[in-house]
C-alpha positions in Angstrom: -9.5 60.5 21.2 -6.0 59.9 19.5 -4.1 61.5 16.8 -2.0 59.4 14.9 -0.2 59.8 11.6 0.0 57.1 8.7 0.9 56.5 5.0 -2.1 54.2 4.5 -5.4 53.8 5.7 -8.0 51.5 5.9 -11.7 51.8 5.9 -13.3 48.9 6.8 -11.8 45.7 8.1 -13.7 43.1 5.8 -11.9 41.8 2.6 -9.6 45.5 3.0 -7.7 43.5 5.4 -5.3 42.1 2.8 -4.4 45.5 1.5 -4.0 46.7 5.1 -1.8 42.8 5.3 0.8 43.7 1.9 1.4 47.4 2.8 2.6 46.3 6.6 4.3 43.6 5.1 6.1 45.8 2.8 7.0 48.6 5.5 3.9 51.1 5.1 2.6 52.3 8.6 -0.8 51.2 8.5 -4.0 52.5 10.5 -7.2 50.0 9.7 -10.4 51.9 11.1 -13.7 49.9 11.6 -16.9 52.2 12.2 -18.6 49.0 14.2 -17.3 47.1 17.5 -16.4 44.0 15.6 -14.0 42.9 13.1 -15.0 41.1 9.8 -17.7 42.8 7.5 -19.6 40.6 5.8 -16.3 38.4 5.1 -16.6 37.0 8.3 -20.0 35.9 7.9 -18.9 33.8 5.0 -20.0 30.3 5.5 -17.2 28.8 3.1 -14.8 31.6 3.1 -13.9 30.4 -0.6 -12.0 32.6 -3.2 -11.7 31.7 -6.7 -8.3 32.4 -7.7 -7.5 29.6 -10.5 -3.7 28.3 -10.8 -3.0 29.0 -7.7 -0.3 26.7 -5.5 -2.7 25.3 -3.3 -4.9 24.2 -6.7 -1.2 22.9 -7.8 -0.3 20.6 -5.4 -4.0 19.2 -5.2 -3.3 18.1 -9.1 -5.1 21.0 -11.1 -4.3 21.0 -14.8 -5.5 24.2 -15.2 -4.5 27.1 -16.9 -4.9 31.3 -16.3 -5.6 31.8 -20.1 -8.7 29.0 -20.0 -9.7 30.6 -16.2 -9.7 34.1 -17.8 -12.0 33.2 -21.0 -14.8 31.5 -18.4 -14.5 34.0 -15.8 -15.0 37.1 -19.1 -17.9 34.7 -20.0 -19.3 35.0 -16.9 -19.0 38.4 -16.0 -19.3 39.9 -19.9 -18.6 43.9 -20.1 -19.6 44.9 -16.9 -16.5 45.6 -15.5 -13.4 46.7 -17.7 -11.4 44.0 -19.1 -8.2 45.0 -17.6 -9.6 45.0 -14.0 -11.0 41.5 -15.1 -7.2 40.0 -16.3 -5.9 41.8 -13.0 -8.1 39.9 -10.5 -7.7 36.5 -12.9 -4.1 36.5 -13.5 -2.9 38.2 -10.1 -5.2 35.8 -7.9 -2.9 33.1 -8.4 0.4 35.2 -7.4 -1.6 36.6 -4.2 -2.2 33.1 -2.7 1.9 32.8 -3.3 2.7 35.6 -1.9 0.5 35.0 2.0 1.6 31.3 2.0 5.3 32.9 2.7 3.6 33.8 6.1 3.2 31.1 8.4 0.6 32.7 9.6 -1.4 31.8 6.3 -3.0 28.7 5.9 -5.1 26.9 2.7 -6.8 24.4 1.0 -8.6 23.3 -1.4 -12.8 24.1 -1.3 -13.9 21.4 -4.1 -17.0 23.2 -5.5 -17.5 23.3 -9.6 -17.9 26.9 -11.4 -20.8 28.1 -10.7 -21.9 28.9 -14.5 -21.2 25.0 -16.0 -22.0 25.2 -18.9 -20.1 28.1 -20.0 -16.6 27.9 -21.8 -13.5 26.2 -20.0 -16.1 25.8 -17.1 -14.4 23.4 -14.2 -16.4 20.3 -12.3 -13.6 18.9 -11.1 -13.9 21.9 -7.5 -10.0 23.0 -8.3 -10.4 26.5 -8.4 -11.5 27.3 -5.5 -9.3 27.8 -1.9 -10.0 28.6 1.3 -8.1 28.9 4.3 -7.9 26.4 7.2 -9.5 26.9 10.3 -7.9 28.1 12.9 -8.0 27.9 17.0 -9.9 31.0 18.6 -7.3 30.9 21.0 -4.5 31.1 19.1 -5.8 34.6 18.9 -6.7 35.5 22.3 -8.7 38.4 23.2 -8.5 39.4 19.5 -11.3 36.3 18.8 -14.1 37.7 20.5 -13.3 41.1 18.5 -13.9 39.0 15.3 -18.0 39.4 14.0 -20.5 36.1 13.8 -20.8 33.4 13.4 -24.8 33.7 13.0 -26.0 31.2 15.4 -24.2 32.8 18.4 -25.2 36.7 17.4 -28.6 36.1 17.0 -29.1 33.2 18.9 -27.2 33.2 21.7 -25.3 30.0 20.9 -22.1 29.4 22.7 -18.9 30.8 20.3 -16.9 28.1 19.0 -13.7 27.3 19.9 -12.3 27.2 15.8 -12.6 30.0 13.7 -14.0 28.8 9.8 -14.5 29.5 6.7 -15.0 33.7 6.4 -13.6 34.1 9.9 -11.1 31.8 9.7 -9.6 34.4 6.9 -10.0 37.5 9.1 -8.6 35.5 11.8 -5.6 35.1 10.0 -5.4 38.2 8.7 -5.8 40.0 12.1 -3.3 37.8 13.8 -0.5 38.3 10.8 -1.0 42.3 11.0 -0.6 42.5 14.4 2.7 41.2 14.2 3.7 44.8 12.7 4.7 47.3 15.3 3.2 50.0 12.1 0.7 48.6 12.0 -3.0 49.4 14.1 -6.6 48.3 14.3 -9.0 50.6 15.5 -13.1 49.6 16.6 -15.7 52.1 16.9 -13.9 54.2 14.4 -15.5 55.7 11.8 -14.0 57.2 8.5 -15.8 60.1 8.5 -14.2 62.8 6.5 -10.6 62.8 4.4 -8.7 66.2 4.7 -6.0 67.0 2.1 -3.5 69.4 2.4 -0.4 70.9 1.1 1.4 67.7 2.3 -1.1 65.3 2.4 -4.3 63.6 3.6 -5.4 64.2 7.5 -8.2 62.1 8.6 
């Protein structure tokens, strides 16, 4: 039992992990709360860990040509209406700046994952893998205790298979991501920990 008091929490500790990474980094207290023993959501069990954010520095420095405006018209191709187009131009155009913006942490580490667009033949498709990005591996150690806290991979959950020593791919992101919010003294990652209920009041929101 504990009884804490926040200005932003978490549920979940998959892909919410970079929200739960900017508003520590930007001074928010921070409570991430994980309903299972593990850290990672189905994130971690990412084979390739890649993210498609096009223009991005990484993509940059490897030689990409491309440009946000051509990204943007495939990526609208590809997912149509589905989703409004202004969430659409946020993730395209704002992907880029988001990769800028963790490589100011040391703790952050990329590079390029050469794999085409999936959808090839539709407009300002790219073959040429330079749109995709993915962070390095890292050292479980380099995390401590905090790496056995961290779910898959698949092989050693369901197969007993030994846990490696290098975090990739999916789990090398949550690696990361763990280790650089646990450099904030506001910041706090709770297992076991369900979000069961929000309560608002006069003042606020108790969980």
């Amino acid at each position: 039992m504990w009884d804490d008091e926040t200005e932003v929490i978490v549920a979940g500790s998959g892909g919410g992990l970079v929200g739960a990474y900017t508003a520590a980094r930007e001074g928010l207290a921070v409570a991430v709360v994980e309903a299972s023993d593990q850290f990672g959501g189905t994130t971690a069990y990412s084979g390739g860990g890649g993210m498609w954010f096009p223009c991005n520095p990484v993509l940059r420095r490897a030689g990409s040509d491309d440009g946000l405006d051509a990204a943007f018209e495939y990526f609208h191709a590809a997912v149509g209406d589905r989703t409004p187009v202004g969430l659409q131009r946020a993730y395209v155009y704002g992907g880029c700046e988001l990769i800028a913006y963790l490589e100011q942490d040391p703790h952050f580490e990329f590079d390029v994952l050469p794999w085409p667009d999936y959808y090839g033949r539709l407009p300002h498709a790219r073959h040429d893998g330079l749109r995709h990005t993915v962070c390095k591996p890292l050292r479980a150690e380099r995390l401590g205790e905090l790496a056995q806290r961290i779910r898959g991979p698949l092989d050693s959950e369901r197969l007993g298979a030994a846990p490696p020593k290098t975090l990739a791919g999916g789990r090398a992101l949550i690696g990361r991501l763990l280790a650089a919010i646990t450099t904030y003294p506001h910041a706090s990652l709770h297992l076991n920990c369900a979000l069961v209920e929000l309560v608002t009041s006069g003042d606020g929101v108790g969980r």
